[in-house]
C-alpha positions in Angstrom: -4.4 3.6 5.6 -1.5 4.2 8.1 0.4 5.6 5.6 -1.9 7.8 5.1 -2.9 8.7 7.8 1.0 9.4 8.6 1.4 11.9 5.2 -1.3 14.0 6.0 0.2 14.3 9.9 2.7 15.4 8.8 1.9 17.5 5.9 -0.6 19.3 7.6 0.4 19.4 11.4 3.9 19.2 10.7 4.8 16.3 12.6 7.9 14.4 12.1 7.9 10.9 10.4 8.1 8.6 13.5 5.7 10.5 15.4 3.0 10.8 12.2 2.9 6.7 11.8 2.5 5.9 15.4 -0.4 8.1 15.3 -1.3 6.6 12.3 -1.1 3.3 13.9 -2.8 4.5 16.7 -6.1 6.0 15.0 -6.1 2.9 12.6 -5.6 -0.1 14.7 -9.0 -0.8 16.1 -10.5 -1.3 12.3 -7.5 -3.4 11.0 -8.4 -5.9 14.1 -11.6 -5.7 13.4 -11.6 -6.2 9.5 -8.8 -9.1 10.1 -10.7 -10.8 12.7 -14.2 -11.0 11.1 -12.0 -12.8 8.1 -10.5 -15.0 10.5 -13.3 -16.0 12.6 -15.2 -16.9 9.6 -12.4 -18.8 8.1 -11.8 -21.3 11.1 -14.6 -23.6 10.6 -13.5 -24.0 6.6 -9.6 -24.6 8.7 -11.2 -27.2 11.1 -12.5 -29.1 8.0 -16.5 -29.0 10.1 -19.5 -29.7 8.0 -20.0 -32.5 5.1 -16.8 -32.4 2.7 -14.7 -30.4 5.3 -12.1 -32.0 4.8 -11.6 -30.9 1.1 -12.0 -27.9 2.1 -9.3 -27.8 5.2 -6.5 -26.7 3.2 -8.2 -23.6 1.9 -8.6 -22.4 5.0 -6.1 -23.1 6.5 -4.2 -20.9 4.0 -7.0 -18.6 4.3 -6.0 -18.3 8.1 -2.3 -18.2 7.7 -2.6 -15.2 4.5 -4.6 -13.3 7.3 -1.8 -13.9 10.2 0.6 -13.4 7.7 -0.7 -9.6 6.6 -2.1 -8.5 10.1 2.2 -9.3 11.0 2.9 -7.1 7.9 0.4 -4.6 8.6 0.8 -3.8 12.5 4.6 -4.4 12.3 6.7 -4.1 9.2 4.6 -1.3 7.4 5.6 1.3 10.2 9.2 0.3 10.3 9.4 0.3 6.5 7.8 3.8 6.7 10.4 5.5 9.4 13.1 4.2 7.2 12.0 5.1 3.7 11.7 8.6 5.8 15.1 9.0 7.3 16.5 8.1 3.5 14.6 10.6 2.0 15.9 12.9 5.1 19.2 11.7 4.5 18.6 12.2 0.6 17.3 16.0 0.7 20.8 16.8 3.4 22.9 15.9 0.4 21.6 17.5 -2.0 20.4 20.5 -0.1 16.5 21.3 0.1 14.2 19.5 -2.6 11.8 22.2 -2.8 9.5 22.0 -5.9 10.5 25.4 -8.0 9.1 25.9 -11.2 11.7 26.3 -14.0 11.7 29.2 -15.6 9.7 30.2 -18.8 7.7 26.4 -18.9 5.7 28.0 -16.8 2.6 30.4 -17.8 3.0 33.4 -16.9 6.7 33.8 -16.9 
């Protein structure tokens, strides 16, 4: 959802790439905590092994808990930077070869 939020910042306000994610991040934050910690909460009795037969079921959640850490880190963190740099080699990408605008070729489309 950051990513999306990013694109359409800068499709339609015309922000640049660094600028559209951390707004993205910004306006989508509060329900990726939220989503991720209603998971987690509800996963640490299964990690603490309470209740009859807890203990057969400790190490499902402790993996439970650890795949949740584990993609909030990749969420808040590494999907932003991945994002800035995909964007500045695309940047880098369209000065080599001049400006990739979408033309249509001539006579495949109707009307030519």
């Amino acid at each position: 959802m950051q990513i999306d939020f990013a694109l359409e910042a800068e499709r339609q306000r015309g922000l640049k790439p660094m600028e559209a994610i951390y707004q993205g991040c910004l306006i989508r934050f509060r329900p990726i905590m939220m989503t991720t910690m209603a998971a987690l909460l509800g996963a640490v009795p299964i990690a603490l092994g309470y209740g009859a037969g807890g203990e057969a079921r400790q190490p499902l959640g402790l993996v439970v808990v650890g795949g949740l850490l584990f993609s909030q880190l990749v969420t808040l963190y590494l999907t932003p930077v991945f994002y800035t740099y995909m964007a500045a080699i695309q940047e880098r990408l369209r000065g080599r070869k001049g400006t990739l605008k979408e033309e249509p070729l001539h006579g495949l489309v109707a009307g030519d």
